[in-house]
C-alpha positions as CSV (number, residue, x, y, z in Angstrom):
1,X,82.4,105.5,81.0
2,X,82.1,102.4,79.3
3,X,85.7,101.8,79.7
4,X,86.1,103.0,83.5
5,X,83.1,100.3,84.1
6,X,84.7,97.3,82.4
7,X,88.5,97.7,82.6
8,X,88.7,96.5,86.6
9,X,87.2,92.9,85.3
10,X,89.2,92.6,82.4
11,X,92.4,93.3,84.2
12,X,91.1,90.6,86.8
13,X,90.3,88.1,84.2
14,X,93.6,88.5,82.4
15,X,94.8,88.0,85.6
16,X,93.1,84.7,85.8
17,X,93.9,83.2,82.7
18,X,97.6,84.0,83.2
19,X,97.4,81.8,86.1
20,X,95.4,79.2,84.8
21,X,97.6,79.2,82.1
22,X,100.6,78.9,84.0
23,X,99.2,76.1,86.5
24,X,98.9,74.6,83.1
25,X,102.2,74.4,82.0
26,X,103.2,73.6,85.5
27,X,101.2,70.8,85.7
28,X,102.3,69.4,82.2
29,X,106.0,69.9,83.9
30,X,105.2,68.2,86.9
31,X,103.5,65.0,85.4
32,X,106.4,64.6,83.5
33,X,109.2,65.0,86.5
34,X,106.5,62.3,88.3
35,X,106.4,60.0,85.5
36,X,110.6,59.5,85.7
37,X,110.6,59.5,89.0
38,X,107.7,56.9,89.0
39,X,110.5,54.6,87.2
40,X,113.1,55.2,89.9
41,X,110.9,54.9,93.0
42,X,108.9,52.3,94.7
43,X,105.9,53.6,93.8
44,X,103.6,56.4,92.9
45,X,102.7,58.0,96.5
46,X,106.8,58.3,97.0
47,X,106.9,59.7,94.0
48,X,104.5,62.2,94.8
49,X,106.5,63.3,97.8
50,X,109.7,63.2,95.6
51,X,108.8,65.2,93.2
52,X,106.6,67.8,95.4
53,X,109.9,69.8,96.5
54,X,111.2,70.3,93.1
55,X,108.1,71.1,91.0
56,X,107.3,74.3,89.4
57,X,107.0,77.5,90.8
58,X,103.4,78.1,89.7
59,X,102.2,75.1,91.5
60,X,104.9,74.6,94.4
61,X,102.9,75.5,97.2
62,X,100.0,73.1,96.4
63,X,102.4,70.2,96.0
64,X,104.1,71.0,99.3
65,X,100.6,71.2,101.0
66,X,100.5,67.6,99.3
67,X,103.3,66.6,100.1
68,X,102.8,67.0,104.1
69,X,99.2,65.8,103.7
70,X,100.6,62.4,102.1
71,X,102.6,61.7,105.1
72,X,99.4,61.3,107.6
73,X,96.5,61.3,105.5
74,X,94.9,59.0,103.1
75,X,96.5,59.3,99.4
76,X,93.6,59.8,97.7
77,X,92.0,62.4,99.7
78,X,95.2,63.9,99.8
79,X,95.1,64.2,96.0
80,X,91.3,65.1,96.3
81,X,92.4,68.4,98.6
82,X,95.4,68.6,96.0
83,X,92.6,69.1,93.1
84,X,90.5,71.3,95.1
85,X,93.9,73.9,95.6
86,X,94.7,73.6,91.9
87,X,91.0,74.7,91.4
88,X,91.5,73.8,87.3
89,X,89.8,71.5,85.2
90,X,93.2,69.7,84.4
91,X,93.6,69.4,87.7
92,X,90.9,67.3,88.5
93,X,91.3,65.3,85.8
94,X,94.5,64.5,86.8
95,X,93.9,63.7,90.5
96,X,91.2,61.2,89.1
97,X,93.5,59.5,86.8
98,X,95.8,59.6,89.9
99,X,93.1,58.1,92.3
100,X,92.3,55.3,89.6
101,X,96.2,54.5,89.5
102,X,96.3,54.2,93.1
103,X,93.4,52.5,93.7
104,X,93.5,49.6,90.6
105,X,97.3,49.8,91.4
106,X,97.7,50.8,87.4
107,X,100.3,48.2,85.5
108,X,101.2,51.2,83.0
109,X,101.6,54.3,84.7
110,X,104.3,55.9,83.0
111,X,102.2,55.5,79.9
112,X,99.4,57.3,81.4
113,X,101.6,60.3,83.1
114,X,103.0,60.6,79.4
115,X,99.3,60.8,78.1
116,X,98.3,63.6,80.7
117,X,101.4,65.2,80.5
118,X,100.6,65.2,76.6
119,X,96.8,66.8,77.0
120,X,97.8,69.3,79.9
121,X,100.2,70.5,76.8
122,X,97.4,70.4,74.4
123,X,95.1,71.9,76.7
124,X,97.5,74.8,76.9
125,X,98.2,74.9,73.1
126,X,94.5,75.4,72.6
127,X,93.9,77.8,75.4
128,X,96.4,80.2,73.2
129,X,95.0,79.6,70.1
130,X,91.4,81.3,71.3
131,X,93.1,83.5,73.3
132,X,95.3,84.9,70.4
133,X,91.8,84.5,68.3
134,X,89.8,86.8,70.8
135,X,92.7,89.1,70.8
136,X,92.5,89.9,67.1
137,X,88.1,91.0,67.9
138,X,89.1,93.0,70.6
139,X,91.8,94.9,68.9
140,X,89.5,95.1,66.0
141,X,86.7,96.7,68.6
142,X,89.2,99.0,70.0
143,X,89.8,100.4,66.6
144,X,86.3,100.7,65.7
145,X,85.6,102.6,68.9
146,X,88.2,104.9,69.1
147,X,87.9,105.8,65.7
148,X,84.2,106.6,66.5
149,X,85.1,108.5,69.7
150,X,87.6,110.6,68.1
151,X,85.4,111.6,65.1
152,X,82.6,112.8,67.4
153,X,85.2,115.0,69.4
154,X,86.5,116.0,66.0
155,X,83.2,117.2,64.9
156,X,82.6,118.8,68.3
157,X,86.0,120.3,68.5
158,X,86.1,121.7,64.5
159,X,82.3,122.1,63.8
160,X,79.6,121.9,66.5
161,X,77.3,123.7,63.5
162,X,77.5,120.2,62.0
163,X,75.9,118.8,65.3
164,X,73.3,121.3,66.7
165,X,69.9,119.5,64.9
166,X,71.0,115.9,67.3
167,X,70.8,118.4,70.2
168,X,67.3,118.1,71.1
169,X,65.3,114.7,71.6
């Protein structure tokens, strides 16, 4: 019962941290097509725009919605609206490191697209490595559990006898 009760939410929650995961790596990916770009263009808001029709699939349709937002709308609450569609904590780190670029018209911003392209890999290095740690308790609780389960069937099935005195309250 257990089982029927909590298996909807996990399959929803591995659900989100495969995307979370993959806006992750997207992210990294994108940061870094921006920061060559950023070397080639005349700035960072073309840059932006360059590199929102080629980014990664996880991310693509929040950098086209960025992309058509930068063409009439402030940059910065263009990359505000950009961080609220990500909806990760990457994200909007990012899209502040982004705002303070554009707005103190940053004199190293390759440097700092290298740096969060660097965490957003971290961040995604260390997601796996508690991910693959809470794997190894739950297949350890599994085992425990079934084992448990299959024991009390087995003494139900092969000796009920054994049983009979936990039958009352």
């Amino acid at each position: 019962l257990l089982g029927v009760r909590y298996l909807p939410s996990t399959l929803v929650h591995q659900k989100n941290r495969r995307t979370v995961e993959a806006k992750t790596v997207a992210l990294a990916t994108w940061l870094e097509q921006l920061r060559d770009t950023v070397a080639v263009s005349s700035g960072l808001e073309q840059a932006l725009v360059a590199t929102s029709a080629v980014g990664p699939e996880a991310i693509a349709p929040e950098l086209q919605r960025l992309s058509a937002r930068l063409a009439y709308q402030d940059p910065v609450m263009s990359l505000r609206l950009f961080a609220d569609e990500l909806d990760t904590s990457l994200g909007d780190f990012l899209v502040s490191a982004l705002t303070m670029a554009i707005r103190h018209q940053a004199r190293d911003l390759s440097g700092l697209l290298t740096q969060l392209a660097e965490s957003a890999h971290e961040q995604h290095r260390a997601s796996v490595r508690v991910w693959v740690g809470r794997a190894r308790t739950r297949s350890s609780v599994r085992i425990i559990v079934s084992s448990v389960v299959i024991f009390v069937i087995g003494l139900l099935v092969l000796n009920y006898q054994y049983l009979k005195p936990y039958s009352t309250g």
